[in-house]
N, C-alpha and C positions, 0 to 999 in steps of 0.2 A: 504494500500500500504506500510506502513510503516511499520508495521506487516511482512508482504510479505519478506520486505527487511533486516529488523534485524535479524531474527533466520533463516537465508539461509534455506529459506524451496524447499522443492524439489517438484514443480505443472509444470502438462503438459500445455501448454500456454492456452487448453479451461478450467483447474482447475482452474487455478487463473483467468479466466474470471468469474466463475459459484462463484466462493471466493469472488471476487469484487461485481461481482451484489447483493449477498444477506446478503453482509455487510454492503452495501449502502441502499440497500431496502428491504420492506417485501414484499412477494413475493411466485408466485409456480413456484418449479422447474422438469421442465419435461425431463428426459433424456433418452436417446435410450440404452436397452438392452447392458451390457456392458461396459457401457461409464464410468459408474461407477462415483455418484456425492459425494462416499465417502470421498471419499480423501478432498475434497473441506470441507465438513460437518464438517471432523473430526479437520481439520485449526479453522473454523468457534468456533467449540463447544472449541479448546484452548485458541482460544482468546477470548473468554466470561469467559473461566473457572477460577474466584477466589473468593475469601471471600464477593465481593462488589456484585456481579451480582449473583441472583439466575436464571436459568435457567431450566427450564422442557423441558424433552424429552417425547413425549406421542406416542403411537399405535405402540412403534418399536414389532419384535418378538424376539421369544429369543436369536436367533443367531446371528443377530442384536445388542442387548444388550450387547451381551459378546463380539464381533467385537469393540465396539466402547469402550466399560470400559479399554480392551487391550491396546488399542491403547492413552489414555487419561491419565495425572498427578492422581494417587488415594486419593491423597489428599483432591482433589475438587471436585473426585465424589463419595456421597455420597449415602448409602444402606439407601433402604424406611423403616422406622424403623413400629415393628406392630401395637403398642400402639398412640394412638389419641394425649396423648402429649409428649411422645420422638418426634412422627412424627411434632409439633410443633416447640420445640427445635431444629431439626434438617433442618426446613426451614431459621429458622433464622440463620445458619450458612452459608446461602450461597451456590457454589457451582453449580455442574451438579446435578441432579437425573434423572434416568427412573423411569419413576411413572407409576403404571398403574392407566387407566381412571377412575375407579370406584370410588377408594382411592381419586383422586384431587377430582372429581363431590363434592362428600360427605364434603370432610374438604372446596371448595369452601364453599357450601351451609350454614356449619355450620362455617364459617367464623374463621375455627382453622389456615388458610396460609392467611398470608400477601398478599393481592392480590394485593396492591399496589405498595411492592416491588418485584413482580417479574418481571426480566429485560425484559425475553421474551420465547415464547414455540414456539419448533421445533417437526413440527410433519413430522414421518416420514408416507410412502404408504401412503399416500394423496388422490391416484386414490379410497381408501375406506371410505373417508369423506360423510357421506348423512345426509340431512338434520337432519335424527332421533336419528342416535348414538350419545354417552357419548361423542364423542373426540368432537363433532359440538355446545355440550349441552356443556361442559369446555369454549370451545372455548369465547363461549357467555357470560356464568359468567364472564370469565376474562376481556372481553371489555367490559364491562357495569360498571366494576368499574374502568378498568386500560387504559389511553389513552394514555397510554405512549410507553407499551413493544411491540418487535416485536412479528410478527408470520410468521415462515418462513416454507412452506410446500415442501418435498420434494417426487416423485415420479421417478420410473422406468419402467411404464406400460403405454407406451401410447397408445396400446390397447383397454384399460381399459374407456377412454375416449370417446370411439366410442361407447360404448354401451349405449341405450338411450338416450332422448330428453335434446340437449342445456348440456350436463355432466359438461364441462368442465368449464361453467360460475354457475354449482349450488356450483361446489366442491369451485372456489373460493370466492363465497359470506357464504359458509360454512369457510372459514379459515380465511374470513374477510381482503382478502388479494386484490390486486390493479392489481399489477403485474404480468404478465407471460413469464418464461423463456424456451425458446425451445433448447434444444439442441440435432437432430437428428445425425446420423454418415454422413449426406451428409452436412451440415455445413463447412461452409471455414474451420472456425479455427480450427475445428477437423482433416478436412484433413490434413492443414498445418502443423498438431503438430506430425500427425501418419504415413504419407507418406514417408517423405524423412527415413526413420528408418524400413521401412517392410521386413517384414523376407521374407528366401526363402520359397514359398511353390511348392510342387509337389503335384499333383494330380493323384492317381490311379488309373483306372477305374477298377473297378473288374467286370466282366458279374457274373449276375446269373445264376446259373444253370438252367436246362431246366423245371427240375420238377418245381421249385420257382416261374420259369416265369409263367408259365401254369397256377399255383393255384392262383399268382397275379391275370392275365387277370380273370380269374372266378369269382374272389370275385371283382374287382369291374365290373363286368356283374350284378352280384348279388345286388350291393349298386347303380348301377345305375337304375336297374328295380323298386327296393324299391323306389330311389327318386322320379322316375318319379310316384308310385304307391302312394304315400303321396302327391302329389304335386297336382292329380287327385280328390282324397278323399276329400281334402280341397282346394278347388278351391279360399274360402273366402280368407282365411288365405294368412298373405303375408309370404310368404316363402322360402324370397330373398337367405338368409342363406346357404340352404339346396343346396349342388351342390356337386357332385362328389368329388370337387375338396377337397372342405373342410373336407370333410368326414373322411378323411385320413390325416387330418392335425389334431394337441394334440387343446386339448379347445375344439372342436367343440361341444360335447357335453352339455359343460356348456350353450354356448352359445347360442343351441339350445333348452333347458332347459328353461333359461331365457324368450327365445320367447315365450314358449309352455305353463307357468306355468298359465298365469292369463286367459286361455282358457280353458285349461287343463279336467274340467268337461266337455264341449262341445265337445269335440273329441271324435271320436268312440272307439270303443276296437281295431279294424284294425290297427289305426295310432299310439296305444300307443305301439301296438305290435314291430311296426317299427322301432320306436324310438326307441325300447330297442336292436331291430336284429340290427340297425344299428350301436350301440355301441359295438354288439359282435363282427360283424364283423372284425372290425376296430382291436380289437384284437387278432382273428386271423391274419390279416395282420400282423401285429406289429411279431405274434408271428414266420411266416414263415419266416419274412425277415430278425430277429435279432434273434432268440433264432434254437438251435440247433433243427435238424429235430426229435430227439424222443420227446423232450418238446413239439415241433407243433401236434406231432402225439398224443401224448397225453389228446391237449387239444381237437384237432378236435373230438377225441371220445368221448369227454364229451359233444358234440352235435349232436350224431348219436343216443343219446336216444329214446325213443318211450317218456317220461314223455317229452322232451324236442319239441322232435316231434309236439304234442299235442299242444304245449302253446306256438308257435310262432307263426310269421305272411306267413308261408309257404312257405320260401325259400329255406327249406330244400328238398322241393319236385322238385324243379328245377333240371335241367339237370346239369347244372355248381357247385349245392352244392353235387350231386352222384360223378362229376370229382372230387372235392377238397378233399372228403373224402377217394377215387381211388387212387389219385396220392400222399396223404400224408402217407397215407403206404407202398406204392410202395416207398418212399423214406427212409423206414424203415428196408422193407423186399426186397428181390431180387424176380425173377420170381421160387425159385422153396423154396419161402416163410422160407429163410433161413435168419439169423439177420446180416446186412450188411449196415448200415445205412450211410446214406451222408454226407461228413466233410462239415461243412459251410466256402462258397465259400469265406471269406473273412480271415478264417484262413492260406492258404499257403501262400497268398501275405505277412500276416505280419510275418510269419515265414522269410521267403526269407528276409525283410528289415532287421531284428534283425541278420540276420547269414550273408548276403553278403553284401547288399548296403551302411547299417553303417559303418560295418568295413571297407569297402572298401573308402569312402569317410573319416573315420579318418586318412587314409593310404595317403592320397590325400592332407588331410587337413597339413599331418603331425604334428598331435597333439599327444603330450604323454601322457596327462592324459585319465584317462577313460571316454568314452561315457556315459553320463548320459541320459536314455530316459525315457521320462514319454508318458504315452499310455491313451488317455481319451475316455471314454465310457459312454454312457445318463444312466445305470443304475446299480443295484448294482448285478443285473442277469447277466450281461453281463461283467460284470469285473470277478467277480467269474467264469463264462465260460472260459475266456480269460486265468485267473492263473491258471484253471486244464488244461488246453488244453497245458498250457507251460511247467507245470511243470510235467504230467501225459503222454502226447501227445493224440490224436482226439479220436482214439478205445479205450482207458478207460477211460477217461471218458463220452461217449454216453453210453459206458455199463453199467456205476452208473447210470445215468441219466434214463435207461430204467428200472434197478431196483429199483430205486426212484420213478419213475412216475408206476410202476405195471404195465408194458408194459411187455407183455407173448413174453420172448426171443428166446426160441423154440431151434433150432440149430446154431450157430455161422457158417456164411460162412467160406468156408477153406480162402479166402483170408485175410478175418478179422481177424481173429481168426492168422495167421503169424503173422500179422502187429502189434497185440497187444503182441503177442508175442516174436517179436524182442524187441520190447520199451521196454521190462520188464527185457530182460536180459542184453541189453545196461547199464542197471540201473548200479551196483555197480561202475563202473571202472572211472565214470565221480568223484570220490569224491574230488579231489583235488582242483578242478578251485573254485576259489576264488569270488563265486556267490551270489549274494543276490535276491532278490524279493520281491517287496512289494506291495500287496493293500491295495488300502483304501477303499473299498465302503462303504456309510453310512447307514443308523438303526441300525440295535444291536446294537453293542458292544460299547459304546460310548466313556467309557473312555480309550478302545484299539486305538477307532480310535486319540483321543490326546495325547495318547502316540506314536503311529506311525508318527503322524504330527513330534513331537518333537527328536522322534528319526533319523528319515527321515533329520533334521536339522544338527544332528549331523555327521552324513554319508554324507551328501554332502558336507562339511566343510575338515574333515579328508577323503580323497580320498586316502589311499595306498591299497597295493595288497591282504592284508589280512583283513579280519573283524572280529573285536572280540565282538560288540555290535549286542544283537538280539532285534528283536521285542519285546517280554516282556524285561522288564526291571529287575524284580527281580531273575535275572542268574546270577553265580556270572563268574568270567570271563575264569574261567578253565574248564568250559564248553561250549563255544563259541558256537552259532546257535544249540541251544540246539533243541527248538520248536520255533512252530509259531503261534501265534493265529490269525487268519481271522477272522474279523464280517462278517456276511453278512448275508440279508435278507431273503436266502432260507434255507441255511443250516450252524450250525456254526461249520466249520471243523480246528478241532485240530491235526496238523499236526508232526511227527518230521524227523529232518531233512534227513535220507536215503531218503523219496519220495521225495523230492526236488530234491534231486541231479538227476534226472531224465530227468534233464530237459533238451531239446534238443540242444538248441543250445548253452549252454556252450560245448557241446562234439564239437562240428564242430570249437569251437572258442579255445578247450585246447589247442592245438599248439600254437597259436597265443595272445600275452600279451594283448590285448584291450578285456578284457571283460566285455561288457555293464552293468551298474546298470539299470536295468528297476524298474519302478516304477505305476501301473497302479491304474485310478482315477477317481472318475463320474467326471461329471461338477459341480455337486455341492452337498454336503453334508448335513444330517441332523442336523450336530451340528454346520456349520458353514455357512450354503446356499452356494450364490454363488459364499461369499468371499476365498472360498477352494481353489479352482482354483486358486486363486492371491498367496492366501499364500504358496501353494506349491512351484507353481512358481519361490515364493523369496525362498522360501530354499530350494529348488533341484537346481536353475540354471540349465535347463537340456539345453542339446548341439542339442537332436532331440524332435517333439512333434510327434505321431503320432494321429490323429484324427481317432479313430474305426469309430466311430459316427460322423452327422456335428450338430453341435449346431452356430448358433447365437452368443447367448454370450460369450461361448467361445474363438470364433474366437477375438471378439471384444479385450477380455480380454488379448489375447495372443497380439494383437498388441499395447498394451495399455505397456505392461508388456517391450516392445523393445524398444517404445519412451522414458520411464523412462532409461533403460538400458543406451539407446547412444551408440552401439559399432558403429566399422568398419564393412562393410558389409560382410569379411570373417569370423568374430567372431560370429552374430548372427544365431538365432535359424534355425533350418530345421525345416519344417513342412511338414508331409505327411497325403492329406487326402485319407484316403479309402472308395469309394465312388461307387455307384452302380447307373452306371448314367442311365438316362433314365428307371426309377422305380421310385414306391411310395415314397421311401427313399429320390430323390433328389429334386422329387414335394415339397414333404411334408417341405423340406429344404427354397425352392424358396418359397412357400406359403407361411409361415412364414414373410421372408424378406417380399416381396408384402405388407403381410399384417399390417407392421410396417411401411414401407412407405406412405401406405393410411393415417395410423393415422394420421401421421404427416402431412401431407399434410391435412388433414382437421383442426390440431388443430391451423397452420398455418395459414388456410384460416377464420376460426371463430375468432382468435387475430386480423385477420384486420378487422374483423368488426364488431366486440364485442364493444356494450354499456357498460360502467363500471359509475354508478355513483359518484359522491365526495366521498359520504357517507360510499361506501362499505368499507372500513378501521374500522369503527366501532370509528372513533377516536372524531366524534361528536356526539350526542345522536340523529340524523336524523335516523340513522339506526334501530334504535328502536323503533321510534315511530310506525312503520308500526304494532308493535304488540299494543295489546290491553290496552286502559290504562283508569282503572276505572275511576278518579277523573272528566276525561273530560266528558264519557259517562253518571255521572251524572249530571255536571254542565249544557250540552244542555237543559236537560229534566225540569230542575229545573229555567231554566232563562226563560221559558214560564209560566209556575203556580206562577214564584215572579218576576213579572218583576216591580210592584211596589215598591221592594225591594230597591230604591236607586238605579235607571235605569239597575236592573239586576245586578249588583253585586256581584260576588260568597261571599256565607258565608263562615265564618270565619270554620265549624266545615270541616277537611279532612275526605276523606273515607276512611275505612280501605283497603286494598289491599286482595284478598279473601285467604283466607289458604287452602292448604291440605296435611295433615299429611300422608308420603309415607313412607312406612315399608323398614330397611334398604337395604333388599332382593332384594328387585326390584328393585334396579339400574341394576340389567344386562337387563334390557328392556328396549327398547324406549320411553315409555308411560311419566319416569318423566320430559324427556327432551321438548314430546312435551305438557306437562302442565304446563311449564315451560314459554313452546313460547307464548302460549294464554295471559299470563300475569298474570297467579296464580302463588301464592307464595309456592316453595315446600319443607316443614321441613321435614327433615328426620329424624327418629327414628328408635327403635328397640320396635315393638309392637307383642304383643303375638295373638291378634285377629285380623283377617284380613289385607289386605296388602295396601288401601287407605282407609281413616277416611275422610269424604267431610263435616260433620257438625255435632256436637253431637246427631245426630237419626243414622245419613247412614254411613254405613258400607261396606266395597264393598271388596270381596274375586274373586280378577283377576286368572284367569284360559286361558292359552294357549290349544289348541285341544289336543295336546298330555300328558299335564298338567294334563286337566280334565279326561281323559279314565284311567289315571294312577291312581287320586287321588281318582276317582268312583270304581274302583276292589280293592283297597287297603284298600277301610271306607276311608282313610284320610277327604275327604271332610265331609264325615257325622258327623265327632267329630268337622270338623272346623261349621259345621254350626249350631249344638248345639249352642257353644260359642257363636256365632253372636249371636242367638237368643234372649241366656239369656242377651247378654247385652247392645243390642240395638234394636233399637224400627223399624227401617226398615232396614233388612238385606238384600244384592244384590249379587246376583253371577253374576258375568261379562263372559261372554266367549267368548272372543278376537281372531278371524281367523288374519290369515297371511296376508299382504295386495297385494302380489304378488300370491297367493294361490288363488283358487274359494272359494267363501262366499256361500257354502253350503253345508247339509249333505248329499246329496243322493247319486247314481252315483258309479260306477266301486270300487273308492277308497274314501270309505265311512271314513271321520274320519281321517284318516291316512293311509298310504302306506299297511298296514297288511292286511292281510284277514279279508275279510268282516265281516265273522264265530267271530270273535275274539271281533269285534265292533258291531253285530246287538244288544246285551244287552246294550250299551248305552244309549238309546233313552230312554228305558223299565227304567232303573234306573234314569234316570233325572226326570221318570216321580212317581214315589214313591220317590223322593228326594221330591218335590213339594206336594205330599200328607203329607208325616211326617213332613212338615215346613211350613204352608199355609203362614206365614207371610213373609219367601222367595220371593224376587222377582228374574227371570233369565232376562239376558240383553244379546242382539245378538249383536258382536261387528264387523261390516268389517273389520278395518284396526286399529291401533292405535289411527290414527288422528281422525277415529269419537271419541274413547272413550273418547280424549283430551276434544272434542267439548262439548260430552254428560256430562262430570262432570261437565262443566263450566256450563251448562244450570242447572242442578240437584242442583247448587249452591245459584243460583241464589236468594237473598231476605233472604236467610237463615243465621242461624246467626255462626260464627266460631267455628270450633274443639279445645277442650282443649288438649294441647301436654301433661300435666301432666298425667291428668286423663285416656289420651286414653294409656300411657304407661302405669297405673297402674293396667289396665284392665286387668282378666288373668290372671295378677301376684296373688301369694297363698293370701299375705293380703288381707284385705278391705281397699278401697280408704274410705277416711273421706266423702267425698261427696256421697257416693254409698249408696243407699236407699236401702241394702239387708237385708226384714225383715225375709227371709226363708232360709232354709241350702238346696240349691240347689242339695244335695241326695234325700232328702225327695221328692223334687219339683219334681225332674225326677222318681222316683218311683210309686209318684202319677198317674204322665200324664200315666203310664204304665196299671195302672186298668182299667176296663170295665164301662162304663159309665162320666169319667174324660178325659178332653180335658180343651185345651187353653183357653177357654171360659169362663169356670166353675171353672177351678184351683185356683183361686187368693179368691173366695170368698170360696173355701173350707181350704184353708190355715188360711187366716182371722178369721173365726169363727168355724173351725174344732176342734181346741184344737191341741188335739198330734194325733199318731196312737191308742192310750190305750184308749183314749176319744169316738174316730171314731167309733172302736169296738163295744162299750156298747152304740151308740145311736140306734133310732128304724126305720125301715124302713122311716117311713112318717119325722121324723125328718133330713133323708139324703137326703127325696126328695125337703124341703124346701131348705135345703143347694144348691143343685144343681139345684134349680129352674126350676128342670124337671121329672116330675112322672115315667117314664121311664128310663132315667139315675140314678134316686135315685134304682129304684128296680136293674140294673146291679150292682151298685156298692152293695146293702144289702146281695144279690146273693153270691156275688165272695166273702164276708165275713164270711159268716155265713154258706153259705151251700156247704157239702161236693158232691164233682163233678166229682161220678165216671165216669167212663171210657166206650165210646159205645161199643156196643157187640164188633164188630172187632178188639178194643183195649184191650178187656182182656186178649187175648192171651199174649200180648205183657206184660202186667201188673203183670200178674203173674210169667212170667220171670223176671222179674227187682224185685219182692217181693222172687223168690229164691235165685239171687244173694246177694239182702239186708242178710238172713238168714247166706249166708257164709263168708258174711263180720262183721257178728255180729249180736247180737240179737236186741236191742233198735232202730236201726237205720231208719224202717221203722214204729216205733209203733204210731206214730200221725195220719199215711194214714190208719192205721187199727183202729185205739179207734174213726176216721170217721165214717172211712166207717160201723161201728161194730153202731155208734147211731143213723146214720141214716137209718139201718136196724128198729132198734128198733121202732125208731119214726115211722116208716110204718105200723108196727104191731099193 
């Protein structure tokens, strides 16, 4: 509070609530789309941030990182240095760091970070805490030594929560946390903070066109017949999920992924067909209702295939997929099949706001400054459509768009064919008005797009009539709007300025001084997520929003953006949404919401009745006893065999705690975290042979599904299992399925997702893997958690790994302790003759001599060696007697002895002064 009050911080009154509780407590905080708990975090992380308190930030992403570094003193926060002890030194100085998990796991384990002085770790997406990950395996090291620092977790997905059993009580006994904070948008304090402060909004209903509507009702005819055809198919299956409704809403997929995975070999070929039609579906939709009609026609013929045909679940053969494919050309081509294609319905409404309703409401407003309007759009296709539609107008660019997509344009209607014709000669005479335009959509161009951010800063600042700053920034200024660079995801167009000035409604606005700076924007970017939207925000100040698209968060953000503000209610923002009501568009809108309400409302109802014991804190060692703790498991066993012992009395001698030596690689897996839980000790190293060492015999080389088909076409495994061999006495190949995935190979998608064709030699080579290594053992793994279980049991009585030796293994030298009496060339050369195997090699090495010794003994003296009459004669065989070639192969022979001839003469004389005495010897 006192914080709060000395550096006049600027929090909306549920920020300094979300600030106060998780300064007071540790704790998860769960907040609704929007709400946005950064601001609160970023208080939090300044007032931890100095020399005395170390603090960790773990799981942020990268956007995330750069968000929060911006915004924080650089002093205190400190870059993860590469080296093991700079990274030392540079804990002990205190400060913030983003660390990634891997880095803390490893320097925890190997005890190079002060775990005692760290004050406390902020983990941010909390909703991805499971029991198996690195951040849950940190978490743990750090409370088992540290009972002091906080852990404070923060989340924005309470979606995320609803997915499978009790989520919400595993994520917080994963973060070792007590508390739970809810803060949905129907909370008092939220309303109280955003209500009296709401902008104007207007709502636009645009109708869809007729054709739109049409191909709408078809496709979900089509997504309803499929659901009800899946829901039929699998009668067991619960398949609450699966409903119209969802279908059409973003996630569904994943979600019904999630359901389908750990059945997924038990379903037919029919239902997996579905699953996949019904995610195309969903894209056609997507594509009719927001992407221009030559892109929809476009894509629709990419499912008019006969290949395509073939390999779905047969909707194509319905009467409603013949209309979709009918009327999405028809919306391309006119009736006498001439190129006339439909402007999307949502284009003249925002034409019309940008040329009359603006200015007419500036005129109202009586404001002199320019209109600043920012235009938000869900994606970077639809921002790019928006800036050619503005700056080109509708008929050229659908015409690029058809010559982009290899849409056959055939004859331009005469009307089209005007239209684009007037636009083109409009062109020159608009050059004067004093116009800018900017997108930003994100991928590409990354660092255009933080130069647009920034330059975008500077333009809303200096507002007069003329602009001498472009887009790029390295123009010098006597060339004013020279070019324009655009990223964008589909195409990246380099533009200069004549086509801009094209653009429609500076003409309709040149008379008139107000002309608008637009500004168009996703809702959130790749280089900044969903913080983009805020930041624009603060530095356009724009006077209108228009909404293409509806988002959620968005919305949120914008009223989030007005309470911070505080105007007068003539001063705040306008907001228009454009919206197509009654269509998938505004379902898909309300479904959303609904389905954020649910969460909360369960995660609500589970806090009132959620068991949390004392212990969950981690702050007394109760919480750990649950895992496994040798000393006691021998003392039981031991006070019945001594109980004469001075009434059972533990001796004096401790047990060791069991080791096993994990290769440093394998930290991006689960496996050390959960051998960790069982109560084995896990050293990490950097080892050249295998990837866990369980006792100086076993060796164990873990393989993942897609792991092993790579590492078996590649040899990789075959060179790795050599090594095992020679230097350990039981070599194990583990191979570890998915635990979400079926635990087995047969079935549709054998192996992996690829064609079968690609994986039937698997099996085939696993099983000549096992021939050339008899002393190999394979191990079938279900899930992690067995393998945790099976090393513990493999451990068992056995006596420890040496961390030296197993790192020395491998490496060029010889360990002091390595009993290598043969030069492992020789060894593997050997195993390679006729009559030599693992059996017999060790005593032919022993008492062989050299190769030069071998040579000159006599048949009956190789068969004592090999203590076998029949392997003695292979191996006298393969030394002594020359071994021409069967009839069939002479052909072949005598060609490879001409080309010897033209490569030189000596080159084949050994296989002839042969073959030449054992001619002799016959005679």
């Amino acid at each position: 509070e006192e914080y709060l009050l000395q550096k006049e911080v600027v929090l909306l009154e549920h920020e300094k609530q979300m600030f106060l509780d998780l300064a007071h407590n540790d704790g998860l905080l769960v907040c609704a789309k929007g709400l946005s708990y950064e601001r609160a975090l970023i208080h939090l992380l300044r007032a931890f941030g100095d020399a005395a308190n170390l603090v960790l930030v773990i799981n942020s992403s990268d956007w995330e990182e750069h968000y929060y570094r911006s915004k924080l003193e650089p002093k205190y926060v400190h870059e993860v240095a590469s080296t093991a002890s700079e990274r030392e030194r540079v804990y002990l100085e205190g400060g913030l760091q983003f660390i990634s998990t891997r880095i803390l796991v490893v320097d925890l384990l190997k005890q190079r970070i002060p775990v005692e002085l760290i004050s406390g770790i902020v983990v941010l997406r909390a909703h991805t805490i499971i029991e198996s990950c690195q951040e849950a395996f940190a978490l743990r090291l750090y409370r088992q030594k540290n009972k002091t620092g906080f852990v404070k977790g923060f989340s924005s997905s309470p979606e995320a929560f609803t997915i499978g059993y009790s989520h919400i009580e595993r994520t917080m006994r994963n973060l070792f946390v007590k508390n739970l904070f809810i803060w949905p948008r129907f909370h008092a304090t939220v309303r109280g903070a955003l209500h009296p402060w709401q902008a104007q909004t207007i709502e636009l209903h645009v109708p869809l066109s007729g054709s739109q509507t049409a191909i709408q009702t078809h496709i979900l005819d089509i997504m309803n017949f499929l659901v009800r055809e899946i829901k039929r198919i699998n009668r067991t299956v619960d398949l609450e999920a699966v409903t119209v409704e969802n279908c059409v809403t973003k996630k569904f997929h994943k979600i019904l992924q999630a359901q389908l995975d750990c059945i997924w070999h038990q379903l037919n070929s029919q239902t997996k067909l579905i699953v996949a039609d019904l995610k195309i579906l969903r894209s056609l939709m997507i594509s009719t209702m927001y992407h221009d009609a030559v892109s929809a026609y476009a894509l629709m013929k990419r499912y008019r295939s006969t290949e395509y045909a073939l390999s779905n679940s047969g909707w194509t053969l319905l009467d409603a997929a013949e209309q979709i494919f009918k009327i999405s050309r028809q919306r391309v081509f006119n009736g006498q099949q001439e190129f006339e294609p439909e402007p999307c319905p949502k284009w003249q409404p925002l034409t019309d706001l940008l040329t009359q309703d603006i200015p007419g409401d500036m005129r109202n407003c009586r404001r002199t400054e320019q209109p600043k309007v920012l235009i938000l759009c869900q994606d970077a296709r639809s921002c790019y459509q928006l800036k050619q539609y503005l700056t080109q107008g509708g008929p050229r660019f659908l015409l690029q768009q058809a010559l982009q997509h290899e849409v056959p344009v055939g004859k331009l209607s005469d009307k089209y064919s005007k239209e684009a014709h007037t636009k083109a000669q409009a062109g020159p005479v608009k050059k004067e008005a004093p116009k800018e335009e900017q997108p930003v959509p994100p991928a590409a161009g990354l660092d255009e797009l933080s130069q647009l951010l920034s330059e975008s800063e500077a333009e809303g600042q200096h507002f007069e009539e003329s602009y001498m700053l472009t887009m790029t920034q390295p123009v010098e200024l006597t060339q004013p709007r020279e070019e324009h660079i655009k990223p964008d995801a589909n195409a990246s167009v380099f533009e200069s300025i004549p086509e801009l000035e094209q653009f429609d409604v500076t003409a309709a606005l040149a008379a008139v001084p107000h002309q608008p700076y637009i500004c168009l924007q996703t809702f959130k970017t790749e280089r900044e997520g969903s913080m983009a939207l805020e930041q624009m925000l603060e530095q356009l100040q724009p006077h209108y929003v228009v909404m293409y698209n509806t988002n959620v968060t968005a919305i949120r953000q914008l009223e989030v953006f007005e309470a911070r503000r505080r105007l007068p209610a003539a001063d705040r923002m306008k907001v228009y949404f454009l919206i197509h009501a009654r269509t998938v568009e505004e379902q898909a809108y309300l479904t959303s919401l609904r389905r954020e309400k649910a969460a909360f409302e369960l995660i609500i109802d589970t806090k009132s009745k959620m068991v949390i014991p004392e212990y969950q804190d981690g702050k007394t060692d109760e919480a750990f006893i649950l895992y496994k703790n040798y000393d006691d498991d021998l003392g039981a066993g031991e006070n019945n065999a001594k109980s004469r012992q001075a009434g059972g009395q533990k001796t004096t001698t401790a047990t060791e705690t069991p080791k096993v030596i994990v290769d440093m690689r394998e930290f991006r897996s689960d496996l050390p975290c959960l051998i960790h839980k069982r109560g084995l000790e896990v050293l990490p190293l950097t080892i050249a042979i295998g990837d866990y060492i369980l006792t100086p015999e076993v060796c164990v080389e873990r393989k993942s599904i897609s792991d092993l088909i790579g590492s078996l076409n590649s040899g990789r495994l075959y060179n790795q299992c050599v090594q095992m061999q020679r230097h350990y006495a039981k070599p194990i190949l583990l191979i570890e399925f998915d635990q979400n995935k079926p635990f087995h190979l047969q079935g549709k998608f054998m192996l992996s997702q690829q064609t079968s064709t690609a994986n039937a030699d698997i099996v085939q080579k696993l099983q000549l893997l096992t021939m050339h290594f008899p002393r190999l053992r394979l191990i079938w793994s279900p899930s992690p958690y067995a393998t945790a279980q099976l090393f513990e049991e493999l451990k068992l009585g056995k006596p420890e790994p040496d961390p030296q030796q197993a790192a020395a293994l491998g490496s060029e030298e010889p360990t002091a302790g390595e009993q290598l009496h043969f030069n492992s060339g020789v060894y593997d050369f050997l195993l390679r003759l006729p009559g030599v195997h693992t059996r017999n090699i060790h005593g032919l090495l022993r008492k062989g001599g050299s190769l030069k010794q071998l040579l000159l003994r006599s048949q009956k003296e190789l068969e004592d060696l090999l203590q076998s009459q029949e392997s003695g004669k292979l191996l006298y065989d393969i030394l002594h007697v020359a071994h021409l070639p069967e009839k069939d192969e002479v052909v072949g022979s005598t060609a490879l002895l001409a080309a010897g001839k033209q490569f030189g003469a000596g080159s084949h004389n050994r296989f002839r002064k042969a073959a030449a005495e054992s001619r002799r010897g016959r005679r």
